[in-house]
C-alpha positions in Angstrom: -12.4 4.6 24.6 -13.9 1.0 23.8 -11.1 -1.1 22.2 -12.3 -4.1 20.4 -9.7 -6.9 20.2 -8.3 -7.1 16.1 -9.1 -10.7 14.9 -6.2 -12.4 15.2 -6.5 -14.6 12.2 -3.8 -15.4 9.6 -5.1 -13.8 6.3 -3.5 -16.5 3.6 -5.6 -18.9 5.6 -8.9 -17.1 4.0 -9.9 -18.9 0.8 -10.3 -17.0 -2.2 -13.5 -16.1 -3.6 -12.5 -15.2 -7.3 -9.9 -13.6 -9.2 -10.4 -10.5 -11.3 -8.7 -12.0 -14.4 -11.9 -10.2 -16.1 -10.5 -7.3 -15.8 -8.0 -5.2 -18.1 -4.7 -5.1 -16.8 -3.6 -1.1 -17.2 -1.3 -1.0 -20.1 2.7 -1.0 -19.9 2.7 2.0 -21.7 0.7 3.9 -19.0 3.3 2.6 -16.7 6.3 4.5 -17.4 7.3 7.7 -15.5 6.2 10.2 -18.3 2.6 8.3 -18.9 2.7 9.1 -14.4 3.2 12.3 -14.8 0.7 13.0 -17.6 -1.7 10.9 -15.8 -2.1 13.2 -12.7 -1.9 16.5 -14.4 -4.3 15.6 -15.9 -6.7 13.6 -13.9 -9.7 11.5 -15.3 -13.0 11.3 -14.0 -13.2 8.5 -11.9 -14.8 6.6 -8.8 -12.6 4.4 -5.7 -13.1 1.2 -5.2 -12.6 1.1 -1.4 -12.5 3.9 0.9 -13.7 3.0 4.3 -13.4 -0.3 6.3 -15.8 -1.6 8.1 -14.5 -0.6 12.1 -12.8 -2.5 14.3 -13.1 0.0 17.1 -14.6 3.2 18.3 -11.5 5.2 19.0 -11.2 8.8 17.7 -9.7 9.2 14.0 -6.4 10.2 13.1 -4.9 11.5 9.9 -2.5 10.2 8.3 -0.6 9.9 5.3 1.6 7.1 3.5 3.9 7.2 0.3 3.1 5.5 -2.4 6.9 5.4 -4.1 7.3 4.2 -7.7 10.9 3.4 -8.5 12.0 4.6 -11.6 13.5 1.4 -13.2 14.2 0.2 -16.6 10.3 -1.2 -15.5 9.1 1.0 -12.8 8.4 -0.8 -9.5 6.7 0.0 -6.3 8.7 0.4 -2.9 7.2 -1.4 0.2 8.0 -2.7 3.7 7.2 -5.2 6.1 6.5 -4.3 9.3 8.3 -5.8 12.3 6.2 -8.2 14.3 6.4 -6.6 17.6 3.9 -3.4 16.5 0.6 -2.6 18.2 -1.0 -2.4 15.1 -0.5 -4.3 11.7 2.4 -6.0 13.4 4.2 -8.3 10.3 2.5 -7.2 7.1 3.2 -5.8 4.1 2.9 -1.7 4.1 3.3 1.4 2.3 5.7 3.9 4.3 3.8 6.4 6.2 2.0 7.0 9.5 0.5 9.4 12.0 0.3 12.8 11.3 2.0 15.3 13.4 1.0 18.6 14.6 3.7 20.4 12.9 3.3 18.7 9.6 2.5 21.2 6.8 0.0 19.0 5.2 -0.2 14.7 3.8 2.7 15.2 2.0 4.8 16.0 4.4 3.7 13.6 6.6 4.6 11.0 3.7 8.1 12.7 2.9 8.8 12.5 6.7 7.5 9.3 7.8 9.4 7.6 4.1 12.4 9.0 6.0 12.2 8.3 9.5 11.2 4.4 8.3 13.4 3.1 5.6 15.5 6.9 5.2 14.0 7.4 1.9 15.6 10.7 1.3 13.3 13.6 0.3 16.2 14.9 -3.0 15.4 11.4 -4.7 11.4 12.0 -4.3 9.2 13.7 -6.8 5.7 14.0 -5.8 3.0 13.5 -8.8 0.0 14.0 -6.6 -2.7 12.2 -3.6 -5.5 9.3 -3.8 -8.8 9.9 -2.6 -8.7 9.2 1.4 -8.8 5.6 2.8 -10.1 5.0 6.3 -9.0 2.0 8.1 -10.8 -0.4 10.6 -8.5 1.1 13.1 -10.3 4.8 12.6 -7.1 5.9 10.6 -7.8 8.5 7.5 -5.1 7.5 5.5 -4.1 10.1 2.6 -1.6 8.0 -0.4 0.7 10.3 -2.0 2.1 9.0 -5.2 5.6 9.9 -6.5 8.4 9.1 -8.8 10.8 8.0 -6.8 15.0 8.2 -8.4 17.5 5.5 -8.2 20.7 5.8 -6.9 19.0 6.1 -3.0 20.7 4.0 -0.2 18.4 3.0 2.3 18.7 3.1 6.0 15.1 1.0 6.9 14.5 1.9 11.1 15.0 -1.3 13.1 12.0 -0.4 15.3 9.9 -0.2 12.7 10.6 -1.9 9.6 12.2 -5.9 9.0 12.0 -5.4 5.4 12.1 -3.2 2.2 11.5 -4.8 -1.0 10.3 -3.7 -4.6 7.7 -5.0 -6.7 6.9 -4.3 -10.3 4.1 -2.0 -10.7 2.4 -3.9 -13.9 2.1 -6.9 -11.5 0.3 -5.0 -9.2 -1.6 -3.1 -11.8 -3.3 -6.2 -13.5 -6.0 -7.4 -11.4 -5.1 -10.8 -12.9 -2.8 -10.8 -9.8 -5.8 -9.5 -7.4 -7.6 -12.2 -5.0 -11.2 -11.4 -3.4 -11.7 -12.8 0.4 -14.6 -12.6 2.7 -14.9 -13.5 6.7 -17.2 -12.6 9.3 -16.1 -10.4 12.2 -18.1 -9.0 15.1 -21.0 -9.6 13.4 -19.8 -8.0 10.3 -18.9 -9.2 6.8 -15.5 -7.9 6.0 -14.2 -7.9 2.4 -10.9 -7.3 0.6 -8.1 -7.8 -1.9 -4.9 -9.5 -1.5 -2.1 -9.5 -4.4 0.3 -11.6 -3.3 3.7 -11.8 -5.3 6.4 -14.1 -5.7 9.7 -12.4 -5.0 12.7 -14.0 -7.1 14.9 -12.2 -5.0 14.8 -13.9 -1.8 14.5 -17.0 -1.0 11.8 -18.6 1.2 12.0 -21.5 4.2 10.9 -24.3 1.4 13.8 -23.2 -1.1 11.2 -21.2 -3.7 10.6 -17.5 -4.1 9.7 -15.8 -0.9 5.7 -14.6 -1.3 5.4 -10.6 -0.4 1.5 -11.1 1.3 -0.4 -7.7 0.1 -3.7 -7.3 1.5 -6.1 -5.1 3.6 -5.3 -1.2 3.5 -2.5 -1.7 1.4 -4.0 -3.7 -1.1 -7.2 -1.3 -1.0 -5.2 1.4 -1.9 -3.2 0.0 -4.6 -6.9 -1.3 -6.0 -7.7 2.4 -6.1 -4.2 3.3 -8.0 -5.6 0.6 -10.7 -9.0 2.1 -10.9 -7.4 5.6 -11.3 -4.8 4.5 -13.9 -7.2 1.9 -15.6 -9.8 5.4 -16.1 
């Protein structure tokens, strides 16, 4: 197979092309874990925004699956990670848990059940599955399926060293108002290349210049949490 090298570029350094502040923001109200529930049993008609990257290489797809786990908090908040930096691929950034699919996985689900475990040791008794997102296919020729789900507190993680440097939380109406969603452009390979980034200010840790640590969401992540707007915002 013919591997094209990833740009190695850092992402914040992109400038920003607008901000969707035109948007609605999807209401608090459709926020909570009933409104979730209601939401996909009963599905709306409606289009994603992204779906398929522009590629970075011609290597043979693979399936896989991430977790998309909403927290169930006096205000509901989305789980995520950080990868560690020495990972072939997205090495550093901000990611749902998931990952390949195996052979003896039943079907996305329990490739997201499983991979939420082996990563941070999200355990399956805490997880309540509402449904999936429409498919999103990487640069990197991965099909990617999100599975959303209500996730209960009371879990103690166990995040794997190999994998993951961090686990943090965000609040799900922050990511949910595209107030808080940044447009970039760059040329790659010929190729235009666009996405979203939502970065976030996280009071709970503190960064190298004293403030609030930023959580830098963009690319896949970021594409696929666009798409959990444009479903909830339908």
């Amino acid at each position: 197979m013919n591997y094209k090298p990833l740009p190695k570029f850092d992402p914040r350094s992109i400038p920003v092309l607008g901000i969707d502040d035109h948007l609605a923001g999807v209401p608090l109200e459709r926020l909570s874990p009933q409104a979730l529930r209601e939401r996909f049993r009963h599905p709306p008609v409606w289009t994603p925004e992204h779906s398929v990257e522009k590629k970075f290489t011609d290597r043979t797809p693979a399936l896989a699956a991430v977790l998309v786990p909403l927290v169930m908090r006096d205000e509901v908040t989305l789980l995520l990670t950080e990868r560690t930096a020495n990972l072939s691929t997205h090495s550093g950034q901000v990611a749902l848990p998931g990952g390949r699919t195996d052979e003896t996985d039943r079907d996305a689900v329990h490739t997201a059940l499983r991979e939420a475990h082996e990563e941070v040791g999200l355990p399956e008794a805490h997880v309540e599955v509402l449904g999936t997102l429409p498919t999103y296919v990487t640069g990197t020729a991965f099909i990617i399926t999100p599975v959303v789900a209500l996730v209960k507190p009371g879990f103690v993680l166990q995040p794997n060293p190999g994998e993951v440097a961090d686990v943090f939380e965000v609040p799900l109406g922050y990511l949910m108002n595209p107030a808080n969603h940044q447009r970039h452009e760059m040329e790659f390979d010929g190729a235009i290349r666009r996405w979203i980034s939502m970065p976030y200010s996280d009071p709970a840790v503190e960064g190298e210049d004293g403030e609030a640590r930023e959580r830098y969401i963009w690319g896949a992540t970021a594409g696929m949490l666009r798409n959990l707007y444009r479903f909830l915002i339908a």
